[in-house]
N, C-alpha and C positions, 0 to 999 in steps of 0.2 A: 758786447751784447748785440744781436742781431733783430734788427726789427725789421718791418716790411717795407719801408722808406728807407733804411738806411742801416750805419751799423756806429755804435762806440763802443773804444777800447783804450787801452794804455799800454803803452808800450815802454820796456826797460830798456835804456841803451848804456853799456858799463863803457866806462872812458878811462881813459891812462889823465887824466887831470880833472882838477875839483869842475863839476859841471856848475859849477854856481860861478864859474868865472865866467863861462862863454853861453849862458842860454841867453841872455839876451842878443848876443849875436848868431844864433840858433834860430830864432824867431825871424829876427832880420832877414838873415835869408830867405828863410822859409815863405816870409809874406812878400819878399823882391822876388823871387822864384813863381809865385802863385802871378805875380803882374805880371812880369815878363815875360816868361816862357811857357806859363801854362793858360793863357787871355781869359783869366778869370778879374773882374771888376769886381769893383764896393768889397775891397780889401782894407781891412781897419786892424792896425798893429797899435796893440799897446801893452809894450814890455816883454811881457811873457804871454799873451794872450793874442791867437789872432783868428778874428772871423771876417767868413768871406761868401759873396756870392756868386756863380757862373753867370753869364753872359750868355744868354737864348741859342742856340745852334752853333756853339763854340766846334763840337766836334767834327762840321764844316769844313772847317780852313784850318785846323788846330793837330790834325793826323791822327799818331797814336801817343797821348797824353797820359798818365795816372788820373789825370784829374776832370778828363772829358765826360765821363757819365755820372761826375758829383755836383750837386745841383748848387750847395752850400754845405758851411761845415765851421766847426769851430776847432780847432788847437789851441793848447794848453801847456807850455813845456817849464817845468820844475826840479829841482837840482836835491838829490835825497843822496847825502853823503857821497862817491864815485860813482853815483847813475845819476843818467838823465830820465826822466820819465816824462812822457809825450802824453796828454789823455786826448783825445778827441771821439767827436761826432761828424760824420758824413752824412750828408740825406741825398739820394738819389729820386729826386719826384720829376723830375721829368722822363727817364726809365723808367720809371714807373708809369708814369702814364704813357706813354708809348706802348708800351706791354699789355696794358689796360686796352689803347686802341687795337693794338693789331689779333688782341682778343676778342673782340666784337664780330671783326672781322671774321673769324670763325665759325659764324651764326648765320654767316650770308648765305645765298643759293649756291655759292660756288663752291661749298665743302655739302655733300648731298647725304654721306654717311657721318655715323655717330662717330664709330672709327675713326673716319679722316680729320674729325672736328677733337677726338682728343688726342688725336695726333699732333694735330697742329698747336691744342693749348699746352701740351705737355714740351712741345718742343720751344714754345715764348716761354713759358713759366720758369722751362730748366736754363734759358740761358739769361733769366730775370737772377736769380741765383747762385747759377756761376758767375756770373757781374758781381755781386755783391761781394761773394768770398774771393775772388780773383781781385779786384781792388784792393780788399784785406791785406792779404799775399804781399801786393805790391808796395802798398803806402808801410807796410814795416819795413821793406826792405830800402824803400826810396828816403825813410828817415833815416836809417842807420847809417846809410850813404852820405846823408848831407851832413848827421852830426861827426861821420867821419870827417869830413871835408870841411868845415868849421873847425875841428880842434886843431887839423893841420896847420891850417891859414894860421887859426893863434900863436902854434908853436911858432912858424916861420917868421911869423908878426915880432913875438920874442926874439928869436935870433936876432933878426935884422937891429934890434934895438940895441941887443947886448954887443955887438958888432960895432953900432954908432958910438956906442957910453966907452967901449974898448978904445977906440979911435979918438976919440973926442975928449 
């Protein structure tokens, strides 16, 4: 669902192994990824549930993130027979209020015509928008990615076991 702040949804990810074995290590990642690599603080994992919030001008020193113009957000990940399903909420309020400012802006002496003034807000508003659904885009394809990469490690995690118990 799309709101003016933000967006939630749910996302199906089908897996070659019971998702009930690896979402807790799904999460894990997911909330070690949100610390480390994406400099988002007051991350709080617990099991299957993790919320979190950005850190003021992350996008700064931070580059090009998925997760730079989300302000906070909650994930959700749950195991429904061979899918995993992902629910969360994003809120983008500090784009938003960016967008808000540099709409004001607008209003000043320096835009003289009507025109150039909804020029200018059609041109914040549309890329207030495309922000919102282009994170969408991303954050499915950036889960899919990770809960590939999580099933991986477990199979490999198995091998290596059945390898030791072989040997051993």
């Amino acid at each position: 669902m799309f709101y003016l702040i933000g967006i939630s949804g749910t996302i199906a990810i089908p897996s070659s192994l019971p998702p009930s074995v690896f979402v807790d290590d799904f999460t894990l990642k997911l909330s070690n990824y949100l610390k480390d690599i994406a400099y988002i603080h007051n991350v709080s994992y617990d099991g299957d549930t993790i919320k979190f919030f950005g850190s003021p001008f992350r996008f700064i020193w931070n580059g090009w993130n998925i997760f730079n113009p989300i302000s906070s957000g909650v994930f959700t990940a749950s195991a429904t027979g061979s899918v995993l399903t992902v629910e969360y909420k994003i809120f983008s309020t500090e784009f938003l209020i960016y967008s808000i400012i540099f709409s004001l802006m607008a209003f000043s002496p320096l835009f003289s015509s009507m025109m150039m003034r909804l020029f200018y807000l059609t041109i914040i508003w549309g890329m207030y928008i495309f922000h919102i659904f282009w994170v969408k885009y991303r954050l499915n394809k950036f889960l899919k990615r990770l809960s590939a990469r999580v099933v991986q490690d477990y199979l490999e995690s198995l091998k290596k076991l059945e390898e030791k118990n072989a040997l051993g």
